[in-house]
C-alpha positions as CSV (number, residue, x, y, z in Angstrom):
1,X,68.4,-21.9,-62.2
2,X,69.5,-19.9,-59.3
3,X,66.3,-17.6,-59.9
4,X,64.2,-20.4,-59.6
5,X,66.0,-21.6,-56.2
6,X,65.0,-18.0,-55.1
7,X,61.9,-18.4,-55.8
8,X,61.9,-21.7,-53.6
9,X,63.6,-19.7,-51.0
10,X,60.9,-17.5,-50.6
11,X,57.8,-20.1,-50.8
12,X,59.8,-21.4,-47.5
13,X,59.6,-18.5,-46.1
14,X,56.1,-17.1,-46.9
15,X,54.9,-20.3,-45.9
16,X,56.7,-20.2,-42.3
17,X,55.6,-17.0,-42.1
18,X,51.7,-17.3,-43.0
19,X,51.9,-20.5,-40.7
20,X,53.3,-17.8,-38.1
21,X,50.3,-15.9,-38.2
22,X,47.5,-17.9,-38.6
23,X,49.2,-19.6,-35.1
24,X,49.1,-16.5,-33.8
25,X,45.6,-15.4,-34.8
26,X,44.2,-19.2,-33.2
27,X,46.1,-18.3,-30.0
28,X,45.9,-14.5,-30.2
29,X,42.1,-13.3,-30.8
30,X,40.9,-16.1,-27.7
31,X,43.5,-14.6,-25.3
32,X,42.8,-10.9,-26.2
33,X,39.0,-11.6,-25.8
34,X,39.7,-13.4,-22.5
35,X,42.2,-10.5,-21.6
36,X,39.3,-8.1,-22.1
37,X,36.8,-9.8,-20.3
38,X,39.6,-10.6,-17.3
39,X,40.3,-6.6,-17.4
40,X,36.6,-5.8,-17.5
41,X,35.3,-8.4,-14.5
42,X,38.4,-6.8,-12.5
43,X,36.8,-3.5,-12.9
44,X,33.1,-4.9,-11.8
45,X,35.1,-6.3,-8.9
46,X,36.6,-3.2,-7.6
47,X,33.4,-1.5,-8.1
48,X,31.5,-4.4,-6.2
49,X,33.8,-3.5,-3.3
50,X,33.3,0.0,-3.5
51,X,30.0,-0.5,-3.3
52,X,30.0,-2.9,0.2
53,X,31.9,-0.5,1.9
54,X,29.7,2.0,1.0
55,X,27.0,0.2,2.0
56,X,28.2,-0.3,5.3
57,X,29.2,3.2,5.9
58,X,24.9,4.8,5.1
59,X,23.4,1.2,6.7
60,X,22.5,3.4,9.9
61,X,21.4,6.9,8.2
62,X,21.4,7.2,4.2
63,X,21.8,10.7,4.5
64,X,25.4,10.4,5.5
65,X,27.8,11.0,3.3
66,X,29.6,8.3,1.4
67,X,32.8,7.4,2.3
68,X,35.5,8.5,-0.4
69,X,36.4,5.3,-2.4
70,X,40.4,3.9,-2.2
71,X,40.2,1.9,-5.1
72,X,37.7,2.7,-7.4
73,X,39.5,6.1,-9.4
74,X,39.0,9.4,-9.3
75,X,36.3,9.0,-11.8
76,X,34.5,7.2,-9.5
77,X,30.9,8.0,-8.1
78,X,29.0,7.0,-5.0
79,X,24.9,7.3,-4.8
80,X,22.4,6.1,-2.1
81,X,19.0,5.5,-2.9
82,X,16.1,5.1,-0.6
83,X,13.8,1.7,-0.5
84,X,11.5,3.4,-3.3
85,X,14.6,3.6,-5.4
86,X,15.2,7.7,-4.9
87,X,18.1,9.5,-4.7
88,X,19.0,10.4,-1.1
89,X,22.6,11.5,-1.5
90,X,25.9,11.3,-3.9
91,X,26.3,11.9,-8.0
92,X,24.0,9.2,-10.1
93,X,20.6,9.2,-11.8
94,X,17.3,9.2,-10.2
95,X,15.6,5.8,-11.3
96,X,18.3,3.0,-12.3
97,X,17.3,-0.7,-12.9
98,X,20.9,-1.2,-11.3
99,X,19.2,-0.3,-7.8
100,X,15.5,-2.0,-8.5
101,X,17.5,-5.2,-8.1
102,X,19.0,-4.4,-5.5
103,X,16.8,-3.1,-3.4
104,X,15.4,-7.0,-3.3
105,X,19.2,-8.2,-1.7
106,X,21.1,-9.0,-4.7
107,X,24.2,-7.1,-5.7
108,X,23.9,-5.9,-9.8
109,X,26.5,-5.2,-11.8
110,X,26.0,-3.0,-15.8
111,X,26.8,-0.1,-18.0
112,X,24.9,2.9,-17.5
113,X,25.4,4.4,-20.7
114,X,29.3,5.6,-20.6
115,X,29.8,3.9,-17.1
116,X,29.9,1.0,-15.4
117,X,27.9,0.7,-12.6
118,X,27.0,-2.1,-9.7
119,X,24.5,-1.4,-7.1
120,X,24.7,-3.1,-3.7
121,X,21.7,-3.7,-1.1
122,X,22.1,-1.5,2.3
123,X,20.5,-3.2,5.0
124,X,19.7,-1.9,8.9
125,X,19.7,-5.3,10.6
126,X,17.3,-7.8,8.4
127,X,15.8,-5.1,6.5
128,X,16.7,-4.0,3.2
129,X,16.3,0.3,3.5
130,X,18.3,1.3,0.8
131,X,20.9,0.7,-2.1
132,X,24.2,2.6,-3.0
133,X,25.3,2.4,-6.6
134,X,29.1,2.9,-7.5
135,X,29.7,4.0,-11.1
136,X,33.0,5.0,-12.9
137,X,33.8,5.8,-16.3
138,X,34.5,2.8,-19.5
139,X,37.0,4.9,-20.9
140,X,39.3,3.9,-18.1
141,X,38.8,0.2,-18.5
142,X,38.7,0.3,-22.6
143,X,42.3,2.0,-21.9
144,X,43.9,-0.6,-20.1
145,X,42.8,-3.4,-22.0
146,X,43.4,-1.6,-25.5
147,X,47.4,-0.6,-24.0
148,X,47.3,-4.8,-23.2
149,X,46.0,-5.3,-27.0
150,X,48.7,-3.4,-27.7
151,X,51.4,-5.3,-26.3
152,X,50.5,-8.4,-27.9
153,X,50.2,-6.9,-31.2
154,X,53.8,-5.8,-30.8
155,X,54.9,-9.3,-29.1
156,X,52.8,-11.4,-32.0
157,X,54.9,-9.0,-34.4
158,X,58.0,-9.5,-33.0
159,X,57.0,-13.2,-33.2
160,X,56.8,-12.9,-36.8
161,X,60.0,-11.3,-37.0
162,X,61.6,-14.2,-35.5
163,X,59.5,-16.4,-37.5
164,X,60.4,-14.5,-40.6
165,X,64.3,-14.5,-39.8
166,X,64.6,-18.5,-39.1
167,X,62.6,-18.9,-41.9
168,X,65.3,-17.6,-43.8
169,X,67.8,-18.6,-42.0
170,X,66.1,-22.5,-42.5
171,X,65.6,-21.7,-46.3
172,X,69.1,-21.2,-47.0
173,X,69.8,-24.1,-44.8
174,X,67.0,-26.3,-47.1
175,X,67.6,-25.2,-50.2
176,X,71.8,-24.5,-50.5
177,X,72.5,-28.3,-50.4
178,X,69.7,-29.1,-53.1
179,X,71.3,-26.4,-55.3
180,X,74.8,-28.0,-54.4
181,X,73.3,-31.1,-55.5
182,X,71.8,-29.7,-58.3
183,X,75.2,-28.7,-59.5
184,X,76.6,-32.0,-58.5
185,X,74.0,-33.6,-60.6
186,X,74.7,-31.4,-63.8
187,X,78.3,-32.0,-63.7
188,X,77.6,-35.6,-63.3
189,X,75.6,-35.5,-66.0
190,X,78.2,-33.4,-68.2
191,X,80.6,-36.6,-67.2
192,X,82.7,-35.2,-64.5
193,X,82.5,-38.6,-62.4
194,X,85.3,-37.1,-60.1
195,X,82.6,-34.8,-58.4
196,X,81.2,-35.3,-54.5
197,X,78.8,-34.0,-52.4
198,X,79.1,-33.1,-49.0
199,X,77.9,-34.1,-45.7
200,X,75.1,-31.1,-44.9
201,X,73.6,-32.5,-41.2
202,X,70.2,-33.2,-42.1
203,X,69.2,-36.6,-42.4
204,X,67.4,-37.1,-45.4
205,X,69.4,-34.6,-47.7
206,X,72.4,-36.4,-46.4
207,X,71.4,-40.0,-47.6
208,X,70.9,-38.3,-50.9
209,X,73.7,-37.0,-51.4
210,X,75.7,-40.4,-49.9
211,X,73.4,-41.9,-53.2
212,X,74.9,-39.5,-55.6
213,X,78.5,-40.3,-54.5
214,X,78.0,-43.9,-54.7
215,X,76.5,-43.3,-58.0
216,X,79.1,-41.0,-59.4
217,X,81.6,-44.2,-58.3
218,X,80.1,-46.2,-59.8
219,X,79.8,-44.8,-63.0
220,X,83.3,-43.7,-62.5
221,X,84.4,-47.1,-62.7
222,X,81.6,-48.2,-65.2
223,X,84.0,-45.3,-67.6
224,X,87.0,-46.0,-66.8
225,X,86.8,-49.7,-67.1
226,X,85.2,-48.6,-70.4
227,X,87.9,-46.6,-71.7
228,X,90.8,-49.2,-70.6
229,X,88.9,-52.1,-72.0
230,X,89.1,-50.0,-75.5
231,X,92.5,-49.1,-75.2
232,X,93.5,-52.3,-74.1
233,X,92.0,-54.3,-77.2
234,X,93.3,-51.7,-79.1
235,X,96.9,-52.6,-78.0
236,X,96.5,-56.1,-77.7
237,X,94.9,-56.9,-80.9
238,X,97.1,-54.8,-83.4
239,X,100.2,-57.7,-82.8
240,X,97.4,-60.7,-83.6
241,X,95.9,-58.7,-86.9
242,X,99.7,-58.1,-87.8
243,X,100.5,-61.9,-87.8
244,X,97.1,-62.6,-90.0
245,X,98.2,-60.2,-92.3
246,X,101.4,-61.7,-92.7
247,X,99.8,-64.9,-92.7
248,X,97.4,-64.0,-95.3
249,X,99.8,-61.7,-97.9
250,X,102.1,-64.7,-97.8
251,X,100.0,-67.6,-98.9
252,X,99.2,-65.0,-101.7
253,X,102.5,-64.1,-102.7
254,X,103.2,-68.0,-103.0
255,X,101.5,-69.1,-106.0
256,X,101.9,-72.6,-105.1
257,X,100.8,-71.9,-101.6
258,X,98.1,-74.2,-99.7
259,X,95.4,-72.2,-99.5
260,X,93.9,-74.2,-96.5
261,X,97.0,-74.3,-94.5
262,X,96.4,-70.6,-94.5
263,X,92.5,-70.6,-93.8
264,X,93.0,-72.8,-91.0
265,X,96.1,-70.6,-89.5
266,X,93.9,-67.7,-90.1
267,X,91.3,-69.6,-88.1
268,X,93.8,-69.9,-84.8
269,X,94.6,-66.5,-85.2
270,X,90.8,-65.1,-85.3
271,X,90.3,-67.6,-82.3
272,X,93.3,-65.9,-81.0
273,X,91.3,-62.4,-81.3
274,X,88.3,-63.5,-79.7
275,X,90.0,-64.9,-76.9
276,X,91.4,-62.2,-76.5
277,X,88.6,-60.1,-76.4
278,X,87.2,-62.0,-73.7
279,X,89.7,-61.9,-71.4
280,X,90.0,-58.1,-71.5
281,X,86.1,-58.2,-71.1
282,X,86.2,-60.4,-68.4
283,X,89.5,-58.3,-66.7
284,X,86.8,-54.9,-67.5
285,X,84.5,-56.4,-65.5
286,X,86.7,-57.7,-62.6
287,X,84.9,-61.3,-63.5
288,X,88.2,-63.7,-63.9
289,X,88.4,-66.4,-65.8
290,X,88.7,-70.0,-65.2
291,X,91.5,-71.3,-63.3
292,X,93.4,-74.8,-64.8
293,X,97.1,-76.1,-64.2
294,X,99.4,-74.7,-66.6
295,X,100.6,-76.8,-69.5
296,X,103.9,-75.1,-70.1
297,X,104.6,-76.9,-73.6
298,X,101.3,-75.4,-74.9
299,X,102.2,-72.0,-73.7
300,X,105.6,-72.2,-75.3
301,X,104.1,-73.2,-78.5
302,X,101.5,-71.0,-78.7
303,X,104.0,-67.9,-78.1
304,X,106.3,-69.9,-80.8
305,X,103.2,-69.7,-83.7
306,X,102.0,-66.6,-82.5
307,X,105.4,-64.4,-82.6
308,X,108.3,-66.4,-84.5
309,X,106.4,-64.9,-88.1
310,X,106.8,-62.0,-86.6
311,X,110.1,-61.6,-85.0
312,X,111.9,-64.0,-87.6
313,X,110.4,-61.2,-90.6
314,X,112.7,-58.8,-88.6
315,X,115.6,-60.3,-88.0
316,X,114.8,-61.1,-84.4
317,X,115.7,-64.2,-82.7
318,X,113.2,-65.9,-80.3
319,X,114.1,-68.5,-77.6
320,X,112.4,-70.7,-75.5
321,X,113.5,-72.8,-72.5
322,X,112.2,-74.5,-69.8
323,X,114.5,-75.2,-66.5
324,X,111.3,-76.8,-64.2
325,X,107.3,-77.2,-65.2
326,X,105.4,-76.1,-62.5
327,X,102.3,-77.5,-61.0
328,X,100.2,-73.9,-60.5
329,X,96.8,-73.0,-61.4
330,X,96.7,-70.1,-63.6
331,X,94.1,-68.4,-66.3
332,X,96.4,-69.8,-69.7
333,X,94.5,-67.3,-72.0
334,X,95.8,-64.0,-69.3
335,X,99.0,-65.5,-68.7
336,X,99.3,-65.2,-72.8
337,X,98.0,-62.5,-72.8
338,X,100.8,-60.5,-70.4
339,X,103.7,-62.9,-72.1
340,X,102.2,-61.1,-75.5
341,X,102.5,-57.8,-73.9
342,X,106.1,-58.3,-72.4
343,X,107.4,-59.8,-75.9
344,X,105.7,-56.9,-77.8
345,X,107.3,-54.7,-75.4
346,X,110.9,-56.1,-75.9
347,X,110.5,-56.1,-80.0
348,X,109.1,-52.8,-79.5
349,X,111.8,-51.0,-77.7
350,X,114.7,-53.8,-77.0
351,X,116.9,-55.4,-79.6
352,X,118.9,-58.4,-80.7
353,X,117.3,-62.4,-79.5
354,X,113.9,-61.9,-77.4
355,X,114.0,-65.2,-74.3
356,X,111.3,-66.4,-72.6
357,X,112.5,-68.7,-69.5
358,X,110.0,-71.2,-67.7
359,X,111.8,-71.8,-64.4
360,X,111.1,-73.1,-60.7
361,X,111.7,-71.2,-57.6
362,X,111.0,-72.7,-53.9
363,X,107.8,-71.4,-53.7
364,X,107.1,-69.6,-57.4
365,X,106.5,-70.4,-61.0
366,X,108.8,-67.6,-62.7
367,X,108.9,-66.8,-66.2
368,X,111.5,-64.4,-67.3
369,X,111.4,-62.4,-70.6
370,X,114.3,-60.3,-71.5
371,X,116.1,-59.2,-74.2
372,X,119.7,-57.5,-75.8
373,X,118.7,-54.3,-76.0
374,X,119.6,-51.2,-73.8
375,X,119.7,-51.0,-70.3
376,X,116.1,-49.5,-68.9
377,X,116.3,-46.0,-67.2
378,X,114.7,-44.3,-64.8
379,X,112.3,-45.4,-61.8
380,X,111.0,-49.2,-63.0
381,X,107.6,-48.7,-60.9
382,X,106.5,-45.6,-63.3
383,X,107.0,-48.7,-66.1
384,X,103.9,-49.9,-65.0
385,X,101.9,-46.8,-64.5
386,X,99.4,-46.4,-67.1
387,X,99.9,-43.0,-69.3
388,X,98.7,-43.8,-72.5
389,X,99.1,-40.7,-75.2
390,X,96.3,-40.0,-77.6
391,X,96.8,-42.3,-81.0
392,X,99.9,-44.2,-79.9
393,X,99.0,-46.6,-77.0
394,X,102.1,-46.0,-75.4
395,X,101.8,-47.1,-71.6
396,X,99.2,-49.1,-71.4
397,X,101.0,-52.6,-72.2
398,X,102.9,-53.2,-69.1
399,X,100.1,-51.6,-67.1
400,X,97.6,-54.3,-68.6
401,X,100.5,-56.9,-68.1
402,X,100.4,-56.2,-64.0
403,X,96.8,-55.7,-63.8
404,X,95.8,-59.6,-65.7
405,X,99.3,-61.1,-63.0
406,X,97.2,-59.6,-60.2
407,X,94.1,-60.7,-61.1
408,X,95.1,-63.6,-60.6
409,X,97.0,-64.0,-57.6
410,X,100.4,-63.0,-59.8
411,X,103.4,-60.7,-59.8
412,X,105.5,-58.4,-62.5
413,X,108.1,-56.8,-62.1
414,X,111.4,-55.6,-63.4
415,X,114.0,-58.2,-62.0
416,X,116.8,-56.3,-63.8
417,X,117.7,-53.5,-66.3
418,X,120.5,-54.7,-67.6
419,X,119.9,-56.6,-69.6
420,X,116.1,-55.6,-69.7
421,X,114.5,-58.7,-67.9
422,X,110.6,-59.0,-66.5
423,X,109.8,-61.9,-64.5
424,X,106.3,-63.1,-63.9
425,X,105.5,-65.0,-60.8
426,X,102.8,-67.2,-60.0
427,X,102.4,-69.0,-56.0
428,X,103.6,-72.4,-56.7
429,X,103.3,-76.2,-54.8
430,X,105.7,-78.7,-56.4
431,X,108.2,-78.9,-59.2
432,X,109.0,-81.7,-61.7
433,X,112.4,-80.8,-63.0
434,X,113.1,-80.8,-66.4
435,X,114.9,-80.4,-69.3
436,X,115.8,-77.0,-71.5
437,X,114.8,-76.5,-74.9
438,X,115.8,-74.0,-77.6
């Protein structure tokens, strides 16, 4: 690829530099053929004035001599010719059209083979009696405007030495940021979402590459929401297919067992699983669910069907009690979902009877779940950093747990370590006290 962005570096650049040239040729070959003819009238001119003064100096006798010119060069020649057109005096040919014309009063200006040449009337009062003809070499002229030729050749190639150097210089500056983009691009494409562009100063590349970095965000996201949605299900719907196995291996190790009670539990618990499975959708796609006053006593009891199985098959105590129900709008189906989490995570890696407490605070629906195991070590905010290792899902409950309370205007934390206790809170209006139950 970096050959081909060569070869784009140089298209700039013969481009820029043909462009160059062809400007200069449309400016260039007009102003050297004015230059010439500027040169060459400048020459007639001097000639012409030669010739006047000349003129002036035989108007009483053409046989005097000429005066010597001051401007003309030193290959400059002076002739006088009588009113038949003959030679009376000075260096020139015998019969010249030059002097035909004018001998009738007009000055005449030509070449005379390898000269140039203007003849000028002499007059004695109102009569015409002569002409003198001034003549110098074409060499002299073609000399200066061929050294003027040749300083514009050299300025129109310095030109294109400029022109040839920005064009570089403007190719690099063109064509680096595509390459950089390129690579962006590549490495986007290869799933590297952490990859940017930068700001280059030109406009249009710039809005670009501000495109590609929204982009790369956005798929970013679009991934990672991706991968946390499937480790999340994965985590949060191993506990629910636990309890249907149980459910299911023990209405078949009961041979007397009624085999709808079990469909119909199995039923809840599939319901369970797609509930589930919407609500981590729905948290995936930052799209919350609908918002209803909790009905503690159906929370309670669906934590009791859902977990006493599977506590009570190892040993484990659970207990509920309610000290207040609070009137507070909440999404039921996440707020199961993080008292699943929290419970899984104290049968998990606590011990002894598992407690979930309903309670009322001033301003706050609080529900506390702790356990008998060991006190927790270490920093409590990295308990809710997600750090999940490959196979094992560790990390990623609590993490979930925070993420669902915030989603919903909620809070977890770790109200103590000893014993190990997490309390969720929810913003909360009014309290109706009640009673505990076990």
């Amino acid at each position: 690829m970096a050959g081909g962005w060569g070869r784009v570096r140089r298209r700039i650049v013969r481009l820029t530099v043909a462009l160059a040239t062809v400007t200069i040729m449309i400016f260039g070959v007009p102003l050297a053929v004015g230059v010439a003819q500027y040169l060459l009238a400048d020459q007639y001119n001097e000639l012409e004035r030669v010739a006047d003064a000349a003129a002036i100096g035989v108007s009483g006798d053409l046989t005097a001599v000429p005066p010597t010119p001051s401007g003309g060069g030193p290959a400059t020649q002076i002739a006088v010719y009588d009113l038949h057109g003959v030679l009376v005096s000075g260096g020139g040919p015998d019969q010249v059209s030059l002097v035909a014309d004018a001998l009738t009063g007009v000055s005449s200006r030509g070449m005379l083979g390898s000269r140039l040449g203007v003849a000028a009337p002499v007059s004695d009062g109102d009569e015409i009696v002569g002409a003198v003809l001034v003549t110098t070499e074409r060499s002299a002229v073609y000399l200066r405007i061929g050294l003027v030729w040749l300083l514009m050749i050299a300025l129109a190639a310095a030109a294109l030495v400029v022109a040839w150097l920005l064009a570089r210089r403007q190719a690099r500056r063109l064509v680096s940021p595509l390459q950089a983009l390129t690579t962006v691009a590549e490495r986007l494409g290869g799933g590297d979402f952490t990859v940017r562009t930068q700001a280059v100063g030109i406009t249009e590349i710039d809005s670009v590459n501000e495109s590609v970095n929204r982009t790369a965000i956005r798929l970013g996201d679009l991934v990672d929401r991706e991968r946390a949605f499937s480790a999340d299900a994965s985590h949060q719907l191993r506990t629910p297919l636990t309890g249907l196995r149980l459910q299911l291996e023990a209405a078949l190790d009961q041979p007397n067992a009624d085999l709808r009670s079990a469909i119909i539990g199995a039923l809840r618990t599939t319901d369970r699983l797609e509930a589930t499975i919407d609500e981590l959708l729905a948290l995936a796609r930052d799209v919350p669910g609908p918002m209803e006053t909790l009905d503690v006593n159906a929370l309670l009891d669906g934590i009791r069907l859902r977990w006493h199985p599977v506590l009570a098959a190892r040993g484990r105590p659970l207990r509920l009690a309610i000290t207040g129900t609070p009137q507070v709008r909440v999404v039921t189906s996440a707020v199961s979902q993080i008292l699943d989490v929290l419970i899984d995570n104290a049968d998990r890696h606590g011990s002894g009877a598992i407690t979930v407490t309903v309670r009322g605070l001033d301003d706050a629906a609080a529900i506390d779940i702790s356990d008998e195991g060991p006190p927790l070590q270490g920093d409590p905010a990295v308990l809710f950093q997600r750090r999940t290792e490959p196979n094992t899902g560790h990390g990623i409950g609590l993490a979930l747990a925070r993420r669902l309370a915030e989603a919903q205007g909620g809070r977890l934390r770790l109200a103590t370590p000893a014993p190990p206790t997490f309390t969720l809170l929810f913003p909360s209006t009014r309290w109706k006290e009640g009673a505990a139950e076990e």
